[in-house]
N, C-alpha and C positions, 0 to 999 in steps of 0.2 A: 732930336733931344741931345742936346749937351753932355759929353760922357763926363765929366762933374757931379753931373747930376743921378742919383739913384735909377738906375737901369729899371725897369717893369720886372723882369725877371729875372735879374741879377743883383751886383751891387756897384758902388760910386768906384769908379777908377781913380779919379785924380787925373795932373796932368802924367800923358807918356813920354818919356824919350826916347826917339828913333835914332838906331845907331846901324849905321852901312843902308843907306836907304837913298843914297841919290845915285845909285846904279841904277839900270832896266829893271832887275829881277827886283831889288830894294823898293824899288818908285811904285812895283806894281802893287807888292804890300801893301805899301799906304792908301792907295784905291780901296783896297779890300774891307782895310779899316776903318775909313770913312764912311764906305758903304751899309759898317753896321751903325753909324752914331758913334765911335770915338772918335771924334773933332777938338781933345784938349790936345794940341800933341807938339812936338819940339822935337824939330830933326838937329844932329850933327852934322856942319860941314868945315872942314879944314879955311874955307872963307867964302861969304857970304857975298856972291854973285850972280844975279837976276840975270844978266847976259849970259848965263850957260843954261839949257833949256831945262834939265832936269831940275835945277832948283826954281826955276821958275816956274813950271808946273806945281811944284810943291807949296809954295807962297801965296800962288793963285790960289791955292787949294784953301788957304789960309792955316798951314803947318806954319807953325814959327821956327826961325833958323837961327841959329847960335851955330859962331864960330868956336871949333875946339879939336883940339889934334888926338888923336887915340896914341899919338906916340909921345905926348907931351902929358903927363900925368898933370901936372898943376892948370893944365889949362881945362881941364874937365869938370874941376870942383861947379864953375859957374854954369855949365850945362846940368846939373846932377840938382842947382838948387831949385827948391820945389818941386819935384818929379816926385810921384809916387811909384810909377811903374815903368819898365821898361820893356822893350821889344829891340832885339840886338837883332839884325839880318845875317850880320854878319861882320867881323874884323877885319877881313881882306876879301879884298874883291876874288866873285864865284869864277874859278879856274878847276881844269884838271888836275894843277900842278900845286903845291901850297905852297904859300907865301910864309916862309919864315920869321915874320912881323908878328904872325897871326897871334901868335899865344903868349908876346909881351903882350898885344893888344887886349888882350884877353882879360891878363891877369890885371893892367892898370885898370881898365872897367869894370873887373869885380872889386877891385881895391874903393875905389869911386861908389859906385853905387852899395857897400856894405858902409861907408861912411857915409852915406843921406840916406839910411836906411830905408833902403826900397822896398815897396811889400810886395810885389809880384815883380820877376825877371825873366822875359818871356823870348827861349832864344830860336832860332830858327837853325837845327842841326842837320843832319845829314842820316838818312834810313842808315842799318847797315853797323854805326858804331858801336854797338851793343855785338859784333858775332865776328869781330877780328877778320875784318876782312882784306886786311893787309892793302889797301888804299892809302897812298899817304895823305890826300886831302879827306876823307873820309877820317882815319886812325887821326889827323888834327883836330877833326872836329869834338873828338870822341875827347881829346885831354882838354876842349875848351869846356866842354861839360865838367868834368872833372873842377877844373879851376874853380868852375862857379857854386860846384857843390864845395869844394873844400873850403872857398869862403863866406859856406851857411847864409847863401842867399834863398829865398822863395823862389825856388825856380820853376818852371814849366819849358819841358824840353819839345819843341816840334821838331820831329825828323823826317826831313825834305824828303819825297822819294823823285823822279826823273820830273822837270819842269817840261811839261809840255808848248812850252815858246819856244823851247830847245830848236824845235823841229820847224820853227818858224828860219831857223837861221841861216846862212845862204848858202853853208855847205851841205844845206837837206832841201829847202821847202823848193828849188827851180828845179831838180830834179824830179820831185814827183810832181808839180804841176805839169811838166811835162808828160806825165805817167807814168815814171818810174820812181817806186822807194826802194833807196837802195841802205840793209845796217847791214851790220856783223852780227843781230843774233838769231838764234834758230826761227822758223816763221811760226814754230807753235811755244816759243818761250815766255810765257808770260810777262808783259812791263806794266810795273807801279806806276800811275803817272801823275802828276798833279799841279794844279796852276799856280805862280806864281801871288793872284789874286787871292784865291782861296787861305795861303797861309798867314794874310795878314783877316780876312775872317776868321779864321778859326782861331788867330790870337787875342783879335775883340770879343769871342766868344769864351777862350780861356780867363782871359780876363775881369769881363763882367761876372765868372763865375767862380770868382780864385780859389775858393776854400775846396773845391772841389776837383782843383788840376794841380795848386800847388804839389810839388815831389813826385807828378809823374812824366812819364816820356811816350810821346803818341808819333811811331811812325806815322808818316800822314801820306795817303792816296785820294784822291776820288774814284780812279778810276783804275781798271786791271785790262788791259786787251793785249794779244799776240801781237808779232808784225803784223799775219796776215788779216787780223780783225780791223787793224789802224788801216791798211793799206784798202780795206773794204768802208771804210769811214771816210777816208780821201776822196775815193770815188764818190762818195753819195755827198759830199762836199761839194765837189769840184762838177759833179756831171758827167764825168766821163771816166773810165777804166783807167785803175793806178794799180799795177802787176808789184807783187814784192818781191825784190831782188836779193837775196842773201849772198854779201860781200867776205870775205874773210878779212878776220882780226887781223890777219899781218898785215895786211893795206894800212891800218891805222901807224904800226912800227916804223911800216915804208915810208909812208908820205904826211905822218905826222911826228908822233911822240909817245915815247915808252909808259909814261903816263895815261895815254887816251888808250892805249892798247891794254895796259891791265885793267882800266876800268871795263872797258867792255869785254873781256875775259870774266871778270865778276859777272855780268852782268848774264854771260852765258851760263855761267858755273854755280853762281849761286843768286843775286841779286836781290830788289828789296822784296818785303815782305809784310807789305802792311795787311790788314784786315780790314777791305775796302766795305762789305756790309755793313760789319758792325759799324764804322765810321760814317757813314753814311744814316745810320741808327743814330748816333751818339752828335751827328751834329747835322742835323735834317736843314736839306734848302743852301749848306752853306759849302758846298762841296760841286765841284761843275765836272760833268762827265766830257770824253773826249769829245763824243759828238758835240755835245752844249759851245765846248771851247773853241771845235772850228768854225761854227754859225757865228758866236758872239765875236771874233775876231778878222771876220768875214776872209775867209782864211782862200775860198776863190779869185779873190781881187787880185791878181796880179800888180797892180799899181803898187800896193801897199807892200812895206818892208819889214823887217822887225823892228826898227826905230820906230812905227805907227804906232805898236802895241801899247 
């Protein structure tokens, strides 16, 4: 069914516009979206090229593509006409570190979309901004919310907790195929997890249901397991025994960045906190558990990379 069209259980979206959606984590949203029946949709790209593979999966998909710069206000107005709604991934590409762009980018899109008056603004945040957690991509995310309340949009906050393709990525998933995971945090510390997939469900679900999510903010998980829970979920993936290794946080300071080392500090010390039952309650079937996500991702293939995903 046409999301145009009056939902069975909801109501009529209109068309949406996709904004930060032709990255990995962005492109998977829009799976998610489709997957319920919102098929009116208009992504943003800086310019509209079928030889780059991400927008070409997108087109195939039959997402319409409009060229327009999120650093060029005047060039937005034409992406914003006819949209009823919106789904922002995000302003700047998902990093440890934030991008300084991010919260011009912020403010011209709420600038834009309060002049074509949008009736739902559905943004995709970050767990965590709500309890000062001194992250600076994180404490970004938290003034892009801000921006969008302060310009009295309909908004609906999803707050991201750890994306589980994270671990697809090549500085984790050849290690434990081998049989080793190795993080920095405790092996009985609890992690929030959740699929990149799922947030763009659960924004077709926010959606179809607006009167009901407008002005709230929904840390969002599927799933809650320890290292040592995941590292027993690899196993039964994979076949064969995956030992969880706990590395220390200063490895990250070592041989990466001051960035990746306080996040995962957080991550020991306090970290996200969604309420994966209730969510699980509150949006049944639409929500993929760890185990789900390494079967559906056939997460043993070793041939397969994170670009597959």
């Amino acid at each position: 069914m046409n999301a145009s069209k009056s939902d069975a259980a909801g109501t009529a979206i209109g068309k949406v516009l996709l904004i930060g959606v032709t990255g990995r984590t962005g492109s998977n949203a829009v799976k998610g979206l489709l997957e319920q029946n919102v098929t009116d949709l208009r992504a943003v790209t800086r310019k509209v090229d079928l030889e780059r593979p991400s927008l070409l999966k997108l087109h195939n998909s039959g997402v319409e593509l409009i060229e327009a710069d999120l650093d060029d206000e005047s060039s937005l107005k034409a992406a914003f006409t006819g949209v009823s709604a919106v789904y922002c991934h995000g302003t700047a590409a998902d990093s440890a570190k934030p991008d300084s762009q991010e919260i011009a980018r912020a403010e011209r899109v709420a600038q834009a979309a309060r002049q074509a008056n949008i009736r739902h603004f559905v943004y995709n945040s970050a767990g965590g901004v709500d309890r000062n957690s001194g992250i600076p991509h994180i404490e970004q995310k938290h003034q892009v919310e801000h921006i969008l309340k302060q310009a009295n949009l309909p908004t609906t906050m999803l707050r991201a907790c750890l994306f589980m393709e994270e671990f697809w990525k090549q500085y984790t998933r050849p290690s434990i195929l081998k049989g080793s995971f190795p993080f920095a945090v405790q092996p009985d510390k609890p992690l929030h997890l959740i699929t990149t997939k799922d947030m763009g469900r659960v924004a077709a679900h926010v959606m179809k249901h607006r009167s009901q999510y407008v002005g709230q903010a929904i840390e969002l998980a599927g799933d809650v397991l320890t290292p040592k829970q995941m590292a027993e979920a690899f196993s039964r993936a994979q076949g064969s025994p995956v030992i969880y290794k706990e590395i220390s946080p200063w490895v990250f300071l070592l041989l990466f960045r001051k960035s990746l080392f306080d996040l995962i500090q957080w991550y020991r010390k306090q970290g996200y906190q969604a309420d994966v039952l209730r969510l699980r309650e509150a949006f049944p079937g639409l929500l993929t558990t760890f185990a789900q996500f390494l079967e559906e991702t056939d997460w043993a293939n070793a041939q397969l990379t994170y670009q597959d995903l």
